[in-house]
C-alpha positions in Angstrom: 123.7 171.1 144.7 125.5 173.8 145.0 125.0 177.3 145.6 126.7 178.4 142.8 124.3 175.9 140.7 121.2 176.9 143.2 121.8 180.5 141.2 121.8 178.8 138.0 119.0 177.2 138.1 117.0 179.8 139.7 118.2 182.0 136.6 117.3 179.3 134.4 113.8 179.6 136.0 113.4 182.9 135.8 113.7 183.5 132.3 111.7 181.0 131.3 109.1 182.3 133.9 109.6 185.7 132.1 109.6 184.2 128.5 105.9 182.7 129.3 105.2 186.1 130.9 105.6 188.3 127.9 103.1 189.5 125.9 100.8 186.8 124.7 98.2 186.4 121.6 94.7 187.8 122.0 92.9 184.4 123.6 94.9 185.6 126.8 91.8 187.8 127.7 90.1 184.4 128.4 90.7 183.4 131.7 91.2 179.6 131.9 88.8 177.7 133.5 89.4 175.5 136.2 90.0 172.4 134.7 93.1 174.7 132.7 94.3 175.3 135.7 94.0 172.1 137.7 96.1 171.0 133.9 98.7 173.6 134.5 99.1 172.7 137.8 99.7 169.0 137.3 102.4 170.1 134.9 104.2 172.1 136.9 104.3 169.1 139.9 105.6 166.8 137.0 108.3 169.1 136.2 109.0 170.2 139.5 108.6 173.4 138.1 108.6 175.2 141.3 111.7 174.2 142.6 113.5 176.4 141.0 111.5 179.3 142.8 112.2 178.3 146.6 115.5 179.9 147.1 113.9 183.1 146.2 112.4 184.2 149.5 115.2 183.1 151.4 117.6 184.7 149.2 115.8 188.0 148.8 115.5 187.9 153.4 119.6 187.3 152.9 120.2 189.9 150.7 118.2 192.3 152.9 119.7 190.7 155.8 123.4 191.4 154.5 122.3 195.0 153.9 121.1 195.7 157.6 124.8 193.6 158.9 126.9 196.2 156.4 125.0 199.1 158.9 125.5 197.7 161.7 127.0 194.4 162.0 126.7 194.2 165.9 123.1 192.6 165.2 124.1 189.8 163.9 122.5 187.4 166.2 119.2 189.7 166.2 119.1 189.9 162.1 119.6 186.3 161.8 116.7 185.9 164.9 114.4 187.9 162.2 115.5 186.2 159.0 114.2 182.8 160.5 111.0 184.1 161.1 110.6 186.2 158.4 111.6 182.9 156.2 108.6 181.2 157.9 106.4 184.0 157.3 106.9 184.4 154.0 107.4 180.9 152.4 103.6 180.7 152.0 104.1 183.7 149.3 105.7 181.1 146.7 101.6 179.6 146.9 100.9 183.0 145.2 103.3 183.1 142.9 102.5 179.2 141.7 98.9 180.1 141.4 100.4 183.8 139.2 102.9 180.6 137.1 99.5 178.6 136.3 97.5 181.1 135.4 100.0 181.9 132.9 100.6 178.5 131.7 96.9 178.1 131.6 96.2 180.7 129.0 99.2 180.2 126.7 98.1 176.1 126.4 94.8 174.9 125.1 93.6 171.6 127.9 94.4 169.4 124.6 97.8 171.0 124.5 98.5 170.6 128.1 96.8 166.6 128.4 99.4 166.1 125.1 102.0 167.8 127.5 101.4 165.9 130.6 101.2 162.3 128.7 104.4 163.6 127.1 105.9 164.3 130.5 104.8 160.7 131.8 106.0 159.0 128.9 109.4 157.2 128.7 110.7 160.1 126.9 109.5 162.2 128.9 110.7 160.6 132.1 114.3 161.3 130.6 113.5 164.8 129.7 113.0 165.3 133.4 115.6 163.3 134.5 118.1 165.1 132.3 117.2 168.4 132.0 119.1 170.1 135.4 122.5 168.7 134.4 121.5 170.3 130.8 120.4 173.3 132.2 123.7 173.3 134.1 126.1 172.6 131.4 124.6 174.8 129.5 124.4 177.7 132.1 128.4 177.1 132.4 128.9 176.7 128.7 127.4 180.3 128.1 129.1 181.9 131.2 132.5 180.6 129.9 131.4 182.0 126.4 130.4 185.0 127.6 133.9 185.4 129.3 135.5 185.0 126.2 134.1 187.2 124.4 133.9 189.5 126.9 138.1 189.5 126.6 137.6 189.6 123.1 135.6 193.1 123.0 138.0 194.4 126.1 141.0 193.8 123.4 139.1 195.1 120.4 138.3 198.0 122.5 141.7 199.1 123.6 143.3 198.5 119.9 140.9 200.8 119.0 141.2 203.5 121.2 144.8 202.7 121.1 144.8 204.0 117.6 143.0 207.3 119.0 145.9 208.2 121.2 144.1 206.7 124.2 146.1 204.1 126.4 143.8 201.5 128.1 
């Protein structure tokens, strides 16, 4: 997989982290027992729904990393010394954040909701669901970026007719 599609996914990821993160109905005050949880967990091995999360601590130590190189790129070999640990150090953080992705699952879902969700998920169905989703995920991902340009040139054009008709060269 490629970086390019690494980004993607992770994107992917994120927002639908963030769209079961937003506000939620009033039963959210409930917190999920631990047979919810144990559920929610069990979903989020059978979609591998963490996956999607381990590039972030190596890419948030890289992006710190290529800050620190712009001031002084001399310390190269020392930076990228620290990076590895720090990648070590941290990778044990993604626990927490699994544990913060359950908890959330588990109070959005009712148990019966998430055993119908997990025998879905097992199910031939399922199994294809799974199996398909990244390169749908991907495709889509590229179908929406390639949309987005388009439009994009569309506005830029509408825009300068526009302000071409207010005297304005663009």
């Amino acid at each position: 997989m490629t970086a390019q599609n690494l980004v993607r996914l992770a994107a992917a990821g994120l927002t639908a982290f963030l769209l079961c993160a937003a506000p939620a109905t009033p039963s959210l005050a409930q917190q999920p027992s631990k047979n919810a949880l144990a559920l929610a967990n069990e979903i989020l091995d059978i979609k591998g729904s963490m996956t999607i999360f381990e590039a972030v601590i190596p890419g948030v130590i890289e992006k710190s990393k290529a800050t620190l190189l712009q001031m002084n790129p001399n310390l190269f070999k020392d930076l990228n010394d620290v990076a590895t640990t720090l990648r070590k150090e941290f990778a044990p953080r993604l626990d927490s954040l699994r544990a913060e992705i359950t908890q959330i699952y588990a109070s959005r879902f009712t148990e019966q909701e998430m055993k119908d969700t997990i025998a879905f998920y097992k199910s031939a169905l399922g199994q294809k669901l799974l199996n398909e989703e990244p390169a749908f995920v991907d495709r889509s991902m590229s179908a929406a970026q390639d949309w987005a340009i388009k439009l994009n040139d569309e506005v830029l054009q509408r825009f300068r007719a526009e302000m071409k008709k207010r005297g304005h060269s663009l």
